[in-house]
DSSP file (Angstrom, degrees, kcal/mol; ACC not computed):
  #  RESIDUE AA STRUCTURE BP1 BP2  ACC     N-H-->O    O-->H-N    N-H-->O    O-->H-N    TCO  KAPPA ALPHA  PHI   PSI    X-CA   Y-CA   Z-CA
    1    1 A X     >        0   0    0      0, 0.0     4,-2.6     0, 0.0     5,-0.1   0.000 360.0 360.0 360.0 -32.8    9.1  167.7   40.5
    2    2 A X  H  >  +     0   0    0      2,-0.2     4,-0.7     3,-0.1     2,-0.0   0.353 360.0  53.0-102.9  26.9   10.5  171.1   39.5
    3    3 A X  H >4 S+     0   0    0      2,-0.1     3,-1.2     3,-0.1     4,-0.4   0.804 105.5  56.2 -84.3 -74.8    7.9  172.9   39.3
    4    4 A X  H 34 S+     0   0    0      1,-0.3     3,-0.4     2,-0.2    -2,-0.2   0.487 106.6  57.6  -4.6 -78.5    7.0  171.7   42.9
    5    5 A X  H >X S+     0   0    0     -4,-2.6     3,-5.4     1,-0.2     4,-1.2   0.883 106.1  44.4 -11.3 -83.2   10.5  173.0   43.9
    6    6 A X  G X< S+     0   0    0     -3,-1.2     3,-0.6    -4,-0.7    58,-0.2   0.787  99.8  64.5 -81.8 -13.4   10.0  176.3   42.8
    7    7 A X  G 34 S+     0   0    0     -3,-0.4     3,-0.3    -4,-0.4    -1,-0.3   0.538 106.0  56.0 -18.1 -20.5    6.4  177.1   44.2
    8    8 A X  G <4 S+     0   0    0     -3,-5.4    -2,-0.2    -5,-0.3    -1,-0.2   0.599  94.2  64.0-106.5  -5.3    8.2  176.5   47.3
    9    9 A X    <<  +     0   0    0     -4,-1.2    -1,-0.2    -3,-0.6    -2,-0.1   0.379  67.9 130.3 -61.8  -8.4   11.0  179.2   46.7
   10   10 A X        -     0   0    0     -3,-0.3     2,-0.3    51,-0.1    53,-0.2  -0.411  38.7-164.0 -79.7 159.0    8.7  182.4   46.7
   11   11 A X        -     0   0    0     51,-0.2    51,-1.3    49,-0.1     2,-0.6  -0.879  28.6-103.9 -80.4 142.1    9.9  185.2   48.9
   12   12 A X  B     -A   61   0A   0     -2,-0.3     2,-0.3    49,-0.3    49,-0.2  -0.753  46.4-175.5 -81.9 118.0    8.3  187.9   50.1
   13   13 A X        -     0   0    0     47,-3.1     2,-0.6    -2,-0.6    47,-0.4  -0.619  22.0-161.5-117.6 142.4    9.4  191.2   48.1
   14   14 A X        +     0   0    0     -2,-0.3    18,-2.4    45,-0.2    19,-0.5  -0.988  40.5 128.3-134.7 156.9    8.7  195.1   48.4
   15   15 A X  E     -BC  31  58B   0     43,-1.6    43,-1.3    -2,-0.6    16,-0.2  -0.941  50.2 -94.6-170.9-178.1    9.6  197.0   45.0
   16   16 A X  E     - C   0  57B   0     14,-2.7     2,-0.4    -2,-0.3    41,-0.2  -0.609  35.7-100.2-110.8-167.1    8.2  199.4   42.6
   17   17 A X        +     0   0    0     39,-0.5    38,-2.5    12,-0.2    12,-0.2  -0.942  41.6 177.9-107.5 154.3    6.4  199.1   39.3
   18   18 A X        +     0   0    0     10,-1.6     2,-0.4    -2,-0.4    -1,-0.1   0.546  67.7   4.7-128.1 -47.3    9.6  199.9   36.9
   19   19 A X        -     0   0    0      9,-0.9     2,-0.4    -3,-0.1     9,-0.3  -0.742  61.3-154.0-152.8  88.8    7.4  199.4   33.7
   20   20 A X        -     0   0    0     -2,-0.4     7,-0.2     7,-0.2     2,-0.1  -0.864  10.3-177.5-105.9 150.6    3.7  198.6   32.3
   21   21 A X  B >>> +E   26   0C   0      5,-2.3     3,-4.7    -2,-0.4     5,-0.9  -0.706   8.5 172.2 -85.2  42.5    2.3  197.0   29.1
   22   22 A X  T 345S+     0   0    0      1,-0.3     5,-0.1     2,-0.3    28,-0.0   0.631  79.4  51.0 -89.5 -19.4   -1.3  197.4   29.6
   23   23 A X  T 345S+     0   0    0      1,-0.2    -1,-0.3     3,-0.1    -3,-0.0   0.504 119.3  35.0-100.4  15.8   -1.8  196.0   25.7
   24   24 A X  T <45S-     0   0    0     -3,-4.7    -2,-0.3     2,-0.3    -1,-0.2   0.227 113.4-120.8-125.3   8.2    0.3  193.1   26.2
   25   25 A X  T  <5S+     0   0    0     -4,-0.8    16,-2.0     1,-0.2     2,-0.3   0.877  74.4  99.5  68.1  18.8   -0.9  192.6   30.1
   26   26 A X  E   < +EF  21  40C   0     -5,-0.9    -5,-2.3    14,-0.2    -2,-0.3  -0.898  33.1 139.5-123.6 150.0    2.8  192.9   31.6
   27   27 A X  E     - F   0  39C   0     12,-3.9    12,-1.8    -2,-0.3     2,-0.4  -0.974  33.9 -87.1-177.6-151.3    5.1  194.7   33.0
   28   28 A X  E     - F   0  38C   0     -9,-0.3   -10,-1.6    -2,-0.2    -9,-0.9  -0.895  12.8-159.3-157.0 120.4    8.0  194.9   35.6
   29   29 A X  E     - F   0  37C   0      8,-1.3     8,-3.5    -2,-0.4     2,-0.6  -0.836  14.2-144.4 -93.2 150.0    8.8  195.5   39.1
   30   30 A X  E     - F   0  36C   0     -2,-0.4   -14,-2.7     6,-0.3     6,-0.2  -0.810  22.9-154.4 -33.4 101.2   12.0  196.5   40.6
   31   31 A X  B >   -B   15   0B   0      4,-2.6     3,-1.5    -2,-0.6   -16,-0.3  -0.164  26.6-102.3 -79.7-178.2   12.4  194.9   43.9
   32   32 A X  T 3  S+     0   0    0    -18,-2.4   -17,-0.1     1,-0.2    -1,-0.1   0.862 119.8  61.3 -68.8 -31.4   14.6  196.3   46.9
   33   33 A X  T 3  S-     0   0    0    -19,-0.5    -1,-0.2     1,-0.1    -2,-0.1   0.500 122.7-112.2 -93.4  39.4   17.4  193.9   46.4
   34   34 A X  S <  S+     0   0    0     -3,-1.5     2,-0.2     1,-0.2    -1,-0.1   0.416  71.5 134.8  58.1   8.0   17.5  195.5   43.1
   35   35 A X        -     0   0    0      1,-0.0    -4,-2.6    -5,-0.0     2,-0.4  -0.666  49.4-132.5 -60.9 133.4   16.1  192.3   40.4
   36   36 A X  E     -F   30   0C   0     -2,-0.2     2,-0.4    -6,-0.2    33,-0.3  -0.739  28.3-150.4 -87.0 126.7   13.6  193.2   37.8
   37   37 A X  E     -F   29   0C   0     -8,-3.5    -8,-1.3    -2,-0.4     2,-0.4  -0.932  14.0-122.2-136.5 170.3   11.0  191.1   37.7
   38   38 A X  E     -Fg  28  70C   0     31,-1.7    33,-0.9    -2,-0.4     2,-0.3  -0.631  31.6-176.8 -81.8 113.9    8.7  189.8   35.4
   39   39 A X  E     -F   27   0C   0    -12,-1.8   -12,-3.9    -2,-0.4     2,-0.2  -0.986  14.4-153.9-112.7 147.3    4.6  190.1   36.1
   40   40 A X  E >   -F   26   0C   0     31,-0.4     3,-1.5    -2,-0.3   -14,-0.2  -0.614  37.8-113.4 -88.2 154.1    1.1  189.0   34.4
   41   41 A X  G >  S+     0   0    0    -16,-2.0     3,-2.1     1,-0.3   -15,-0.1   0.920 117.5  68.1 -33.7 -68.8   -2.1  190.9   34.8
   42   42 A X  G 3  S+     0   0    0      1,-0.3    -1,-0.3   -17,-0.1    30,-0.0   0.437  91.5  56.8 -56.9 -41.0   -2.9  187.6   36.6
   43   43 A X  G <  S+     0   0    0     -3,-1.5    31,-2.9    28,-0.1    30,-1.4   0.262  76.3 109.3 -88.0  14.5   -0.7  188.1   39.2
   44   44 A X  B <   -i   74   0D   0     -3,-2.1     5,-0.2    29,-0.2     3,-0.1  -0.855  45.2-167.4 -96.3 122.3   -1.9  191.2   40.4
   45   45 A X        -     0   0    0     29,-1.0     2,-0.3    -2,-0.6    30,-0.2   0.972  64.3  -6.4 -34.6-105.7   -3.8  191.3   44.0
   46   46 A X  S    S+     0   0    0     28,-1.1    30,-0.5     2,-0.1    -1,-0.2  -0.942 110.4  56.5-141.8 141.0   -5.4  194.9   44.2
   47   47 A X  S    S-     0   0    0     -2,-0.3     2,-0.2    28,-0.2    27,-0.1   0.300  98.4-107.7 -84.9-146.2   -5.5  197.3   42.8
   48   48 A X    >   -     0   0    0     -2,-0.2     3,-0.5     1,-0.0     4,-0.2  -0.493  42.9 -99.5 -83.0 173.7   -6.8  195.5   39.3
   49   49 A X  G >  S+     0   0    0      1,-0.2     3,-0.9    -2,-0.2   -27,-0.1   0.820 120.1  65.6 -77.0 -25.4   -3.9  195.6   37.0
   50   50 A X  G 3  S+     0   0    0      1,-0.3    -1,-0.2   -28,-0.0   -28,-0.0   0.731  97.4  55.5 -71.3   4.6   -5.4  198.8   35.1
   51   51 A X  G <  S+     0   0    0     -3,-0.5    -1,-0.3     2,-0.0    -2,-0.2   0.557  82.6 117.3-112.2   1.2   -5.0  200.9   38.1
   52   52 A X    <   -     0   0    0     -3,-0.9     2,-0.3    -4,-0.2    -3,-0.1  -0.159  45.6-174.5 -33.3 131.5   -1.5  200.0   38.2
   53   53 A X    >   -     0   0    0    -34,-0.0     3,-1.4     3,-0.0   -36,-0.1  -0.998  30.2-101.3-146.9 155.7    0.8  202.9   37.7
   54   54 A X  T 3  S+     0   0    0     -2,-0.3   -36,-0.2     1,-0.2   -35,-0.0  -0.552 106.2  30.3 -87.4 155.8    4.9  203.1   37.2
   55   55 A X  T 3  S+     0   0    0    -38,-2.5     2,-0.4     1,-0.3    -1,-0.2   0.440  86.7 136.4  77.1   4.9    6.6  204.2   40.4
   56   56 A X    <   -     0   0    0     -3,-1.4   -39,-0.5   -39,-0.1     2,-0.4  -0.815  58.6-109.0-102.5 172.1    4.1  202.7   43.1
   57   57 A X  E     -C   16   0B   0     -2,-0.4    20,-1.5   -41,-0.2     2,-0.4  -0.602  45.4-171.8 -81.9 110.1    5.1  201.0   46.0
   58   58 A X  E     -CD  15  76B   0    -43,-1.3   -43,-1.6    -2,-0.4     2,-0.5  -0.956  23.5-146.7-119.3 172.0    4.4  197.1   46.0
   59   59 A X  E     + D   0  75B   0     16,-1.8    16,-2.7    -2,-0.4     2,-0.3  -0.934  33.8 136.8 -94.6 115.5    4.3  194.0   47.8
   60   60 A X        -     0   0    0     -2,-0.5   -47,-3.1   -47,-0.4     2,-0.8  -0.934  47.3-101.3-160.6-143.6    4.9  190.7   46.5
   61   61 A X  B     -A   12   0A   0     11,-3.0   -49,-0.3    -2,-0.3   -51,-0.1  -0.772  36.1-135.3-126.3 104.4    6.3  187.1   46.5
   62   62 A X        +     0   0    0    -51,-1.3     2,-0.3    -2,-0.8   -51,-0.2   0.041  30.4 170.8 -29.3 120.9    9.5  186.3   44.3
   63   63 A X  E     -H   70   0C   0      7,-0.6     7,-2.6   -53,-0.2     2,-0.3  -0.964  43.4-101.1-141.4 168.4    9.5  183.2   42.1
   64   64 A X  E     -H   69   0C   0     -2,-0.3     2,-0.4   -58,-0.2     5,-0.3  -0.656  43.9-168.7 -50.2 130.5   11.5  181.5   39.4
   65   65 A X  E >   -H   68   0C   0      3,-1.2     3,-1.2    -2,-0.3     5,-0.0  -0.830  35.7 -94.9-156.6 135.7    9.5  182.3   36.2
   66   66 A X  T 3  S+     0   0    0     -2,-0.4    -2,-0.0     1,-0.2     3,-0.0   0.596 125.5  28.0 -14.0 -39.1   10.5  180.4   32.9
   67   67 A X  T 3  S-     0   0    0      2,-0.0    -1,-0.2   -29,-0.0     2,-0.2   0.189 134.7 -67.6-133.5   6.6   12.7  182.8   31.4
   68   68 A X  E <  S+ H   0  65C   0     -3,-1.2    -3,-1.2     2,-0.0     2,-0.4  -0.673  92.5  14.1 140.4 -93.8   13.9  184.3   35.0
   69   69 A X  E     - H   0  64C   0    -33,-0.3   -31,-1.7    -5,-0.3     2,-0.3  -0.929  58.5-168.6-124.2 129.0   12.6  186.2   37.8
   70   70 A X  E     -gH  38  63C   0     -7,-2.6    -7,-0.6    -2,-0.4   -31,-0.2  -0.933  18.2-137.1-146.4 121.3    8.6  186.7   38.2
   71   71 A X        +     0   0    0    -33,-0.9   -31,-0.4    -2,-0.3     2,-0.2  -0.160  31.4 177.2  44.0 119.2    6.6  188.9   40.4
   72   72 A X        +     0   0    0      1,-0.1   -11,-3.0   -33,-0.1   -28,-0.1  -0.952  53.8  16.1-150.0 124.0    3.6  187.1   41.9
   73   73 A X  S    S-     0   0    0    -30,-1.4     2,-0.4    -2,-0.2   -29,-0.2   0.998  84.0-171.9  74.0  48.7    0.2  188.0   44.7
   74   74 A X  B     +i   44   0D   0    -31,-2.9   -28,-1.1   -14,-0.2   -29,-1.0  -0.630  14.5 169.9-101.2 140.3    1.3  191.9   43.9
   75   75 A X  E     -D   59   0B   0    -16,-2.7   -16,-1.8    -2,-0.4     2,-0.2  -0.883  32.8-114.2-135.2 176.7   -0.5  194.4   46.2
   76   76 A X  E      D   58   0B   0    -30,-0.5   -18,-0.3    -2,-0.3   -29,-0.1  -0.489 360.0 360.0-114.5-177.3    0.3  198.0   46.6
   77   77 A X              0   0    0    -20,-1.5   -19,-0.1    -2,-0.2    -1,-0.0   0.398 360.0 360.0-121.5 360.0    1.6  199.4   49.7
C-alpha cells in the first residue's frame, strides 16, 4: 500500500544533471527547488543515458526513492 502511495506523489520537475556515473549507471539531478535527486540509466527518456552530459537542462517527475529523492521519465529540455 505504500508503494501505491508514492507512485502517486510524482511531480513534475525541471533541473540539471549535477553528476554522472556512466560505470555505475547513475547520477544526479539538481532540481529548481534546489533537492538532489537520485537517477538510474532506466529512468532516462531521451537522450539515452550515454548522451547525458553534466549541466543540461532536464525535465522530469519527482518521487520518493528508497533512500530519498529520485529522478524519474528524465528528458532534456
Amino acid at each position: 500500500m505504500e508503494e501505491a502511495k508514492k507512485e502517486n506523489d510524482k511531480q513534475t520537475q525541471s533541473g540539471y544533471i549535477k553528476a554522472i556515473i556512466p560505470g555505475k549507471g547513475f547520477g544526479f539531478i539538481t532540481g529548481d527547488d534546489g533537492i538532489d535527486y537520485f537517477f538510474h540509466a532506466q529512468g532516462v527518456i531521451t537522450p539515452d543515458f550515454n548522451q547525458l552530459r553534466e549541466g543540461m537542462s532536464v525535465d522530469f517527475l519527482a518521487t520518493d526513492g528508497k533512500k530519498g529523492p529520485k529522478g524519474i521519465g528524465i528528458v532534456t529540455k
